[in-house]
C-alpha positions in Angstrom: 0.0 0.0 0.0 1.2 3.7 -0.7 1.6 5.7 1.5 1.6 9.9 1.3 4.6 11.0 3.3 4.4 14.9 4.3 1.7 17.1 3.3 2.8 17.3 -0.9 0.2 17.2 -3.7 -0.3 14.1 -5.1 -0.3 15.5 -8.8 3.2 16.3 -10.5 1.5 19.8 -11.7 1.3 20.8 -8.2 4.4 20.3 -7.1 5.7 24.1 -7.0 7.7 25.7 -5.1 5.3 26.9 -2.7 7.2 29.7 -1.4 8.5 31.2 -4.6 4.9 31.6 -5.7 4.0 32.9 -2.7 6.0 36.0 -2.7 4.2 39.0 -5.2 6.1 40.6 -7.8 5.4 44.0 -8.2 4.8 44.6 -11.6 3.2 47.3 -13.9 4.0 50.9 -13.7 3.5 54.2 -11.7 3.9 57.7 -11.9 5.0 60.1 -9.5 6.1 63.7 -10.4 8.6 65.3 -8.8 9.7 68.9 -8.1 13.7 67.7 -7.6 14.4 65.7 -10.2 13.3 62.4 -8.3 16.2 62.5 -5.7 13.6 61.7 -3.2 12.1 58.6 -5.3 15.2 57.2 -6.3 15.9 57.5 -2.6 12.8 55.8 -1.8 13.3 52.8 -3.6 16.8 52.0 -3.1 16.4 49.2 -0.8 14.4 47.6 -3.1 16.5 47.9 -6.3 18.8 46.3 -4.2 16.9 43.3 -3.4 16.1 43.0 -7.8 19.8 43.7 -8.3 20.8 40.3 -6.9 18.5 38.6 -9.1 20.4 39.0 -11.7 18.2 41.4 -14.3 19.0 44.7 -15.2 18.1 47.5 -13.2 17.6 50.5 -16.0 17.5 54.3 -15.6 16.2 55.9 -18.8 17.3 59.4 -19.1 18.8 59.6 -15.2 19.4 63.4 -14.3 22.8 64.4 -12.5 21.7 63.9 -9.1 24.4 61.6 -7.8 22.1 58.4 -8.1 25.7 56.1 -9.0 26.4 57.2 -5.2 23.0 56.5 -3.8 22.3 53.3 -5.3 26.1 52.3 -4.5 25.5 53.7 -0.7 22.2 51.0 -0.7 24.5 47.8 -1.9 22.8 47.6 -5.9 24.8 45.7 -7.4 26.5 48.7 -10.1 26.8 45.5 -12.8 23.5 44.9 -13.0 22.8 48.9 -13.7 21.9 50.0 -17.4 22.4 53.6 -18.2 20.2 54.6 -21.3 20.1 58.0 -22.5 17.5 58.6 -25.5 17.4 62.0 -27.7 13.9 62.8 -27.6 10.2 61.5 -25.7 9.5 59.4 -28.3 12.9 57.4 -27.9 12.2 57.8 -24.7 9.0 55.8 -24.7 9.9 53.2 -27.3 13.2 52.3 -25.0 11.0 52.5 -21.6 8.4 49.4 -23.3 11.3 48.0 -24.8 13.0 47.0 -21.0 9.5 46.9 -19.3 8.3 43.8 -22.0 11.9 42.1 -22.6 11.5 40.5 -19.7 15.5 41.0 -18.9 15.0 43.8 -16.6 13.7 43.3 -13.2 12.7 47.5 -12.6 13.1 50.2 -15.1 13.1 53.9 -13.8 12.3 57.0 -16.6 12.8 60.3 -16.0 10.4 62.8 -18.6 8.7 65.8 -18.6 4.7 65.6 -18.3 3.2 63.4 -20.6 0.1 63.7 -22.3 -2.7 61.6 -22.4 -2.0 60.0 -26.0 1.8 59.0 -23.7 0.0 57.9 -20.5 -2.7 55.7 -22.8 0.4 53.9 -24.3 2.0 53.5 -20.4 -1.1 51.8 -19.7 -1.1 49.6 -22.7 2.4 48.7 -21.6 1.4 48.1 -18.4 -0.1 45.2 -19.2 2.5 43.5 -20.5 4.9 44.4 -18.2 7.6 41.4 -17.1 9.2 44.1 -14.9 8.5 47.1 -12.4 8.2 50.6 -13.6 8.6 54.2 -12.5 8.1 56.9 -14.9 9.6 60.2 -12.6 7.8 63.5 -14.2 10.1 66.7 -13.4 6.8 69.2 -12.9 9.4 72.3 -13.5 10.8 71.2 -16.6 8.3 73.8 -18.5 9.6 76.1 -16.1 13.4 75.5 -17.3 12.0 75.1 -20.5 10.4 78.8 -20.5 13.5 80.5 -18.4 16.2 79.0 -21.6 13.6 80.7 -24.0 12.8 84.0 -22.5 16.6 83.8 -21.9 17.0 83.3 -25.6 14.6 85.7 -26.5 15.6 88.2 -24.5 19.5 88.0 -26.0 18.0 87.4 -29.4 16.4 91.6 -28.7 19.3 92.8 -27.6 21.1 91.4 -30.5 18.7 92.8 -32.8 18.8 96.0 -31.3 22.4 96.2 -31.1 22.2 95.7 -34.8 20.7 98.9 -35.4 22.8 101.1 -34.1 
């Protein structure tokens, strides 16, 4: 007569890993906009990208302002190896390269820095979202229009002067 020893499943197509399964995986995507170019998110979630860092995926920062993040995700043991550094020339690279790591399924969390994005942009996010193999962040920097506006008034205001230094 058999005899069940411990308390597995009889059927082969239950016999998982119970605990593996057990523990979520965060994955889809969220916003959050930032008024200091997401030093406090980054901040935030370095304990975690530490954790994903050991599981041997890429951890990839899309457009990563100059805010000392090598030093703070350093300071928080990531593993820097398993860091990828993308910089794109436009939102629509942007974009393209942020669905491109999300749905690879060789990245374990992708971070994005942008400006605002529209609705068309947060429609596509969502689409995206869906088919996610990883954990996203998209960081908006609320005062980029303001930079934006001071470099043209700035260039404005020189491109006068120039043209009234011209007619004298």
């Amino acid at each position: 007569m058999n005899t069940l020893i411990g308390n597995a499943p009889r059927h082969p197509g239950l016999w998982v890993d119970m605990v593996s399964d057990s523990i979520p995986v965060k994955q889809g995507i969220e916003t959050k906009r930032t008024q200091n170019q997401g030093l406090t998110e980054l901040t935030q979630l370095c304990s975690e990208l530490a954790v994903l860092s050991q599981q041997g995926r890429w951890i990839v920062l899309i457009n990563a302002p100059h805010i000392g993040y090598k030093q703070i995700l350093a300071n928080a043991n990531v593993r820097m190896d398993r860091v990828l550094l993308v910089h794109t020339k436009d939102e629509v690279e942007t974009l393209w390269a942020m669905e491109k790591a999300l749905t690879s399924g060789t990245s374990s969390a992708v971070i994005t820095w942008t400006t605002p994005l529209d609705s068309r942009d947060n429609r596509r996010i969502q689409l995206v979202a869906k088919s996610a193999l990883a954990q996203g962040l998209i960081i908006e920097d609320v005062n980029t229009h303001l930079r934006d506006e001071q470099t043209l008034s700035a260039t404005s205001a020189t491109t006068n002067t120039l043209n009234l230094a011209s007619f004298h």
